[in-house]
BAPADREN-43741 format. One record per atom (N, C-alpha, C, O): residue in three letters; x, y, z. Coordinates in steps of 0.001 Angstrom, whole numbers, plus 500000, padded with zeros to 6 digits. Example, Ala and Ser with C-alpha at 12.3 -4.5 7.8 and 13.67 -1.06 7.14 Angstrom:
<recs>
ALA513190494310507800/ALA512300495500507800/ALA513200496700507800/ALA514236496681508465/SER512850497750507080/SER513670498940507140/SER512900500030507870/SER513409501138508039/
</recs>
This chain:
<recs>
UNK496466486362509429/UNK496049487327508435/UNK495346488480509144/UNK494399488157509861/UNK495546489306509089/UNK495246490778509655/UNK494164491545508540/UNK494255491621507315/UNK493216492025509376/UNK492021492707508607/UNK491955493776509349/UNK492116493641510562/UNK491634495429508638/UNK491060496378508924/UNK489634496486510089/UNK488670495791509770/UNK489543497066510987/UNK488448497084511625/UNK487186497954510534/UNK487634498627509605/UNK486094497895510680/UNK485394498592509775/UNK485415500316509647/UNK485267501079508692/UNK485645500494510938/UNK486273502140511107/UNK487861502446510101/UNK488212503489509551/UNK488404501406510142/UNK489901501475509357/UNK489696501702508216/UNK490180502698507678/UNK488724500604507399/UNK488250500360506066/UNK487662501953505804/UNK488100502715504942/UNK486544502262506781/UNK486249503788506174/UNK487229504812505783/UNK487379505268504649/UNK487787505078506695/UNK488799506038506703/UNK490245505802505724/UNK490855506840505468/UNK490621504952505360/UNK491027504309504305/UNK490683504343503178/UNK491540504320502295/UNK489285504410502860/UNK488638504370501917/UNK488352506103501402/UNK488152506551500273/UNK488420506686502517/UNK487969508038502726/UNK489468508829501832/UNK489565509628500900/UNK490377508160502636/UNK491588508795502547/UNK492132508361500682/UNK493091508981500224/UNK491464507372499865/UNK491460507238498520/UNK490057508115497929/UNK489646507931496783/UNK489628508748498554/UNK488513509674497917/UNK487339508717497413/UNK486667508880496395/UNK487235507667498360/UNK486166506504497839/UNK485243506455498920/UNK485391507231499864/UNK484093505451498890/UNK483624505159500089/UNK482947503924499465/UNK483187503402498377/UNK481640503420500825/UNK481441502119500322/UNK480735501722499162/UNK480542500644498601/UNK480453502722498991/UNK479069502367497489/UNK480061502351496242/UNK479631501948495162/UNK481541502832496384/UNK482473502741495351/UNK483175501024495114/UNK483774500533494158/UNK482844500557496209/UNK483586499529496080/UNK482539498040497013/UNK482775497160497841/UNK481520498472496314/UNK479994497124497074/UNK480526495915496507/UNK479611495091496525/UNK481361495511496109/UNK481585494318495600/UNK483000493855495036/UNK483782494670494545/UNK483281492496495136/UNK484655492104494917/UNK484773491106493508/UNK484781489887493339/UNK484889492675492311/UNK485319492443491458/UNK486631493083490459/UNK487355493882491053/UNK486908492856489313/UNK487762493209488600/UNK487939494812488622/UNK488978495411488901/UNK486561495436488227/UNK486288496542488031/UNK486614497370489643/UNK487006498532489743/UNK486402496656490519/UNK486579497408491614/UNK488176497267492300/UNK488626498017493167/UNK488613496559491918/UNK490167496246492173/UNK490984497134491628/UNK491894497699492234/UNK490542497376489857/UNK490735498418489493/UNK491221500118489402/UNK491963500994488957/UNK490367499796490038/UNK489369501132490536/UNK490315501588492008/UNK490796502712492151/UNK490453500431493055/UNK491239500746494140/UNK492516500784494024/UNK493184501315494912/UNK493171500167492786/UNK494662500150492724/UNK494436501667491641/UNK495399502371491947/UNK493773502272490774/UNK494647503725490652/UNK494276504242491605/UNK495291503949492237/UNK493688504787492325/UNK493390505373493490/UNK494506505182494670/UNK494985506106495327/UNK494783503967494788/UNK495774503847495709/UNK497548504615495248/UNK498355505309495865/UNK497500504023493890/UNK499097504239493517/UNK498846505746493475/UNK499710506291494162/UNK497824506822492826/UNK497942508303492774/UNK497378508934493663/UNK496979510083493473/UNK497214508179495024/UNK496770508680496412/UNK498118508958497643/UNK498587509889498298/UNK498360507315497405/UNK499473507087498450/UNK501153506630498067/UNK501752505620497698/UNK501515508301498469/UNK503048508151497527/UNK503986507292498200/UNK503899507213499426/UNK505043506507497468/UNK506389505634497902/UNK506901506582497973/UNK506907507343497006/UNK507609506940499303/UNK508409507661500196/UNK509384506876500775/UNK509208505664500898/UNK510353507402501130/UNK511499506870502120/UNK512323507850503207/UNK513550507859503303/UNK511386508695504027/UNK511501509891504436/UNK511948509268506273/UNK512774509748507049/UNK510992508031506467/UNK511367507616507648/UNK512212506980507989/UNK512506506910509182/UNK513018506164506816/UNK514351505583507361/UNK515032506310507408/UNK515901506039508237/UNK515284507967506538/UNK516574508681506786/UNK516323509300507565/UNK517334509523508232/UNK515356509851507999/UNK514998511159508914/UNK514224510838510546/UNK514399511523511554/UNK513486509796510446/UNK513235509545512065/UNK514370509259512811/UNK515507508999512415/UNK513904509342513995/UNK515218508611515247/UNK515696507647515154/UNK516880507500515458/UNK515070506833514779/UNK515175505420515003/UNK515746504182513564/UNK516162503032513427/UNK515468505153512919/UNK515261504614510788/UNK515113503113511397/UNK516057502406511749/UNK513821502794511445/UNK512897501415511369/UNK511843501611511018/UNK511083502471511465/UNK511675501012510347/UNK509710501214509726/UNK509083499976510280/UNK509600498896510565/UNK507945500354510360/UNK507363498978511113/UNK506124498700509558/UNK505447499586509037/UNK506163497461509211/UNK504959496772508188/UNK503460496492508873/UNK502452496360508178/UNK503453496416510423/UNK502369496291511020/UNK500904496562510711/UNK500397497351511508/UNK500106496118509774/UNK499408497096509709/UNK498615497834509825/UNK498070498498508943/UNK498323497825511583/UNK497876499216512264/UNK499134500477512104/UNK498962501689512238/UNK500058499960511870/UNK501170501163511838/UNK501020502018510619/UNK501073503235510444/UNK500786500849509723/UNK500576501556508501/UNK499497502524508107/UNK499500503653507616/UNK498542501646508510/UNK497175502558508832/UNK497517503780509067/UNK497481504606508154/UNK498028504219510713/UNK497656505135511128/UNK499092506575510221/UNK499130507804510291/UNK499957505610509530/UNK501204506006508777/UNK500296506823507330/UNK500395508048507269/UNK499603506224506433/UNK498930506495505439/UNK497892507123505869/UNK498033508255505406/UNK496762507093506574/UNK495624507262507059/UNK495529508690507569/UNK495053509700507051/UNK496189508452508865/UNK495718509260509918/UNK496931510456509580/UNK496776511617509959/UNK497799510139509038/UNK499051510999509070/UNK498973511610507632/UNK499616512644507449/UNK498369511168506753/UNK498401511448505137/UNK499771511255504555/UNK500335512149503924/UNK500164510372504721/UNK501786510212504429/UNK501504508834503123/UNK500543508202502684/UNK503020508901502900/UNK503008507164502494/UNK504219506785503076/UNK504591507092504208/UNK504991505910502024/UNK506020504607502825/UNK506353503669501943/UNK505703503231500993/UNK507730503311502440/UNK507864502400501650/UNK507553501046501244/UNK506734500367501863/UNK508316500537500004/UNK507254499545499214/UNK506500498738500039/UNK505286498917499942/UNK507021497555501148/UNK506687496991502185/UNK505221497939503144/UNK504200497468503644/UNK505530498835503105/UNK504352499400503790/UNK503165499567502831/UNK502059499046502688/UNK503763500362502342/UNK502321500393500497/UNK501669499241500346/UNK500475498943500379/UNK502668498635500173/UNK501910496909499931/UNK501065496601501288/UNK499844496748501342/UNK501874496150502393/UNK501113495814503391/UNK499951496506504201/UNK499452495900505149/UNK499470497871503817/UNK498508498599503842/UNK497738498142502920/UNK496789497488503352/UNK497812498261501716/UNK496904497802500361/UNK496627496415500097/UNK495951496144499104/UNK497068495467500873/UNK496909494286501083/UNK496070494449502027/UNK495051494783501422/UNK495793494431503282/UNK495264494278504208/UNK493461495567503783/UNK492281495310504021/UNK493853496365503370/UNK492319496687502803/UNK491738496205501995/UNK490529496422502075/UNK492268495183500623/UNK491876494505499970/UNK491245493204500587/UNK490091492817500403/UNK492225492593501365/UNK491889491367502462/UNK490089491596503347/UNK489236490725503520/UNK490038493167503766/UNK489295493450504364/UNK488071494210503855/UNK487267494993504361/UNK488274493599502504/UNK486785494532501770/UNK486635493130500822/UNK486064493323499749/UNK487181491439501154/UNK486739490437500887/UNK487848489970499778/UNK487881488746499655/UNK488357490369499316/UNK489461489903498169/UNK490285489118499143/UNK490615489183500327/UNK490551487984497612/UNK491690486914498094/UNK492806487222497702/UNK493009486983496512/UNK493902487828498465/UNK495301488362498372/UNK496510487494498189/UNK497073487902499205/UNK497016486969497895/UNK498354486612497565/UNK499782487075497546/UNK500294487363496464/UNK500510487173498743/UNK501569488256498575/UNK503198487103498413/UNK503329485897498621/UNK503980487932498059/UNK505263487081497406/UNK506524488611497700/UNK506553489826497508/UNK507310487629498207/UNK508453488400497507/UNK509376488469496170/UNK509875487422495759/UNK509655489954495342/UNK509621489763494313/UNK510931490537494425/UNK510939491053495542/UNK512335490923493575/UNK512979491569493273/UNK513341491853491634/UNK512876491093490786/UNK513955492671491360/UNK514358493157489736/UNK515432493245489860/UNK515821493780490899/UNK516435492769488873/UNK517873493204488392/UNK518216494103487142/UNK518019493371486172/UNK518532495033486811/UNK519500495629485584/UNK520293494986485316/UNK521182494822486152/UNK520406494096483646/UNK521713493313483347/UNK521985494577482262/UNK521224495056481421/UNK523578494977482672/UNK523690495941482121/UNK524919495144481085/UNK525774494397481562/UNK524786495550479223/UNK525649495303478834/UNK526988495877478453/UNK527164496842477708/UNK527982495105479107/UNK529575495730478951/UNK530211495694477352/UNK530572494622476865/UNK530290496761476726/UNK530234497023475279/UNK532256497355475872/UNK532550498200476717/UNK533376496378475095/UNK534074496796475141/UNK535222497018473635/UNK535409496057472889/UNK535715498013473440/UNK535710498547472221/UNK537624498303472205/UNK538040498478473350/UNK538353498086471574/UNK540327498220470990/UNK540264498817470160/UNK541281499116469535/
</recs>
């Protein structure tokens, strides 16, 4: 399990327009509080698989860090998540991650 260094957590925190007195404690209200901040901070993008050299994203998340953070960017879902996981992890929350997918059952209306 991978945690933010406390310099990460700031600047992280910085980079959601928060700091520590926004989030002294690990509750509902503050989970809250970090998930709108996060979703209308840090946009789902997909700019680096089509457009870097390489189209690999790395989930790492010092990569991500310095991907969201230091770069003001976002990323995709896997990165979003694994950034926002790992600051949650590292400001004391118990995280739970899963893989999840969605289908469209689309209905075939056929007409004689």
């Amino acid at each position: 399990m991978s945690l933010y260094t406390p310099e990460q957590v700031s600047s992280y925190l910085h980079r959601l327009g928060l700091d520590h007195h926004d989030v002294c404690d690990v509750s509902l209200a503050t989970l809250t509080l970090l998930m709108r901040r996060h979703l209308s901070v840090v946009p789902w993008e997909n700019l680096d698989i089509h457009y870097s050299q390489s189209h690999r994203l790395s989930v790492n998340p010092g990569d991500v860090h310095h991907n969201v953070v230091e770069r003001k960017r976002g990323g995709y879902c896997m990165q979003n998540n694994t950034g926002f996981c790992t600051l949650l992890r590292s400001l004391g929350f118990k995280v739970y991650t899963g893989g999840a997918r969605y289908a469209i059952l689309m209905q075939v209306i056929i007409t004689y």
